[in-house]
N, C-alpha and C positions, 0 to 999 in steps of 0.2 A: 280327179286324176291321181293316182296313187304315185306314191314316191320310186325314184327310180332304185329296182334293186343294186346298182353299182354306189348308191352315196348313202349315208346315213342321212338318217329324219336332221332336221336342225332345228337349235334350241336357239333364241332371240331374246338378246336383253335391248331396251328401249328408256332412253330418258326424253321426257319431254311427251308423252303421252296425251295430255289437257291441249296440247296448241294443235293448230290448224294441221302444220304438214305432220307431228305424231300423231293425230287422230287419223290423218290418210295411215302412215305407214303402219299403225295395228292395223286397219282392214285389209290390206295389202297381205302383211303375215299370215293374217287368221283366216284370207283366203285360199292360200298355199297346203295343197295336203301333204310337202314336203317338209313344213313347216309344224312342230312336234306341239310346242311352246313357246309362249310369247311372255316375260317377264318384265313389266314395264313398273321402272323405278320414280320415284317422285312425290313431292308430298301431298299430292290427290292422288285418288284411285280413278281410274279413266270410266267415265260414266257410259261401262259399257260391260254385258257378263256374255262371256265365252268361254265356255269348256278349257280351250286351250290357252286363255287372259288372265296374267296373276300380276297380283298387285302387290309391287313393296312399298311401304309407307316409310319414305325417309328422306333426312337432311341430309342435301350433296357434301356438307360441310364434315358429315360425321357418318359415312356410308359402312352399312355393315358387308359382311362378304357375300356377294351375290353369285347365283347359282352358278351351274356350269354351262357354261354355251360357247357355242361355236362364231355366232355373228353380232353386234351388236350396231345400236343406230343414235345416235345423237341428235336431238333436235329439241334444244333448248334456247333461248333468244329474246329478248326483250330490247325495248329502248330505252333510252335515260329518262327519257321524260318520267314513263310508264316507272323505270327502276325508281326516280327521282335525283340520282346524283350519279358522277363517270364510277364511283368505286363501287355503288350496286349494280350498277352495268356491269361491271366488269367482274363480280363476283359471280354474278350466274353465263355471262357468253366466254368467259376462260376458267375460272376457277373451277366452278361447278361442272363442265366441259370436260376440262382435267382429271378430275377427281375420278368423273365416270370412269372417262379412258383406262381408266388407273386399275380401277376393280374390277372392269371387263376384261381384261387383260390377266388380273391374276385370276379368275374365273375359269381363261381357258381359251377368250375369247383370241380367232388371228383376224379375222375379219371386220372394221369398223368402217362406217358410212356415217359421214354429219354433214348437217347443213350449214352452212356456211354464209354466203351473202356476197354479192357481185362490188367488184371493188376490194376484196381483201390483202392486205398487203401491211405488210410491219413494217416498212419503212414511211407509212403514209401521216403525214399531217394533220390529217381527218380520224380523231380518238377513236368514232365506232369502226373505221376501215382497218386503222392498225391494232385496234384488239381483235379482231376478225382476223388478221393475217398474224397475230402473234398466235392468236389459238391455233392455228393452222400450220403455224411451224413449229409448235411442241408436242403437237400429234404426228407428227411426221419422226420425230427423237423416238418417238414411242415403238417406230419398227415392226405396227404391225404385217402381217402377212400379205394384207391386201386393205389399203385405205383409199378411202371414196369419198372425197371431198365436192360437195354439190354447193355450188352458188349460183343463188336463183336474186334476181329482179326483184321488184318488188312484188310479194306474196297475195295472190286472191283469195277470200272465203268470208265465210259468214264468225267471225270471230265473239258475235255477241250471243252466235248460240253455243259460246263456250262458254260464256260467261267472262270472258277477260274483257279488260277495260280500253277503250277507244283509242284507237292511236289515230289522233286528231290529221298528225301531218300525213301519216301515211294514206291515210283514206284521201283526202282531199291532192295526192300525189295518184294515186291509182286512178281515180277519176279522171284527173288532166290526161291519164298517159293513154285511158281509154278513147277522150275523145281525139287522139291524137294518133292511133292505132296504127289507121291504114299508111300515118306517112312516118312509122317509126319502126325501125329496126326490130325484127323477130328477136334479138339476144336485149333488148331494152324495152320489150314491152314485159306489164305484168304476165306472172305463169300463175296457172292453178296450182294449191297444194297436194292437190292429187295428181299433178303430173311428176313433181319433185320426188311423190313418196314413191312413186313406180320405179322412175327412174334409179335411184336409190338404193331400192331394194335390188333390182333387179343388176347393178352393177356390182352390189357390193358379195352379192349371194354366188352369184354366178359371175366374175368379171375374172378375169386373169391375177395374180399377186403383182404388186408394187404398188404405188399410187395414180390414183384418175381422178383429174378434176372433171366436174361436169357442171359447162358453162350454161347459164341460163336459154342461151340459144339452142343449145343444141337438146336440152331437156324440152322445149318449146313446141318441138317441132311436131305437125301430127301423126 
């Protein structure tokens, strides 16, 4: 499908590339023939070659000036176990988060979509819920044109054919919720990564300006 003559082609910056739902949302982009470039940052290059897939090799910590684009996607995330303490958690689900925000914006970018996590809230009790809701209300400061905020359940995929390391509780959480499916709520069952990246994409690219959350339920749906 060729792009519409009324919009310009779009250029896509991406962090979080290597994980489950940025592996959905590059094939999402790089199936888009409205979709020019896809600039995906991070310190792997995404085990993947596409004509229109470039890869920048860097620390969120020390991010150089990234291209010019019009939308960007955020989907970086780990847990403590995995991080190993709350400050390496919290240095890649806000900091690193931030940082992006930061560069895609002086880039060019008005448009940002991240993934987020069901439960976010900065007033909450629970460390990974209120660093999830703090990151989400300092991207909100940030004003862009049109933000897309996705909290998804917990995440389906094959994670070890990414090579990342086993998230013991989550797996062993997916499993209960699956045998649990038929008597449990659409917005609390697991979602595929590839529904989130759809969803996502397709809010963030195309959605009205202000900000939209999008709740696990409603991303679930067939």
């Amino acid at each position: 499908m060729a792009p519409s003559p009324h919009r310009q082609p779009r250029r896509a910056l991406l962090a979080g590339a290597s994980g489950l739902v940025g592996r959905e949302i590059v094939s999402v982009l790089l199936a888009d023939a409205a979709c020019e470039a896809v600039h995906a940052v991070g310190r792997r290059a995404p085990p993947l070659a596409d004509a229109k897939l470039h890869a920048i090799t860097a620390d969120f910590a020390t991010l150089p000036a990234l291209p010019a684009a019009s939308e960007a996607y955020v989907a970086l995330g780990t847990t403590i176990a995995v991080a190993g303490s709350q400050a390496a958690f919290r240095a890649v689900d806000f900091d690193a988060v931030l940082a992006f925000a930061r560069a895609a914006q002086a880039a060019g970018v008005t448009r940002l979509g991240v993934v987020s996590a069901m439960g976010a809230n900065a007033g909450s009790g629970v460390f990974y819920n209120r660093v999830k809701g703090e990151m989400e209300a300092v991207l909100r400061e940030l004003r862009f044109e049109t933000l897309v905020i996705a909290r998804p359940s917990l995440i389906s995929g094959d994670r070890a054919a990414l090579g990342q390391a086993e998230r013991k509780a989550e797996g062993f959480g997916l499993a209960a919720m699956r045998l649990l499916a038929p008597l449990t709520p659409r917005a609390l069952r697991p979602i595929a990564a590839a529904r989130i990246a759809a969803a996502l994409v397709a809010a963030t690219a195309n959605g009205p300006e202000g900000v939209a959350v999008l709740s696990s339920g409603a991303m679930n749906r067939p």
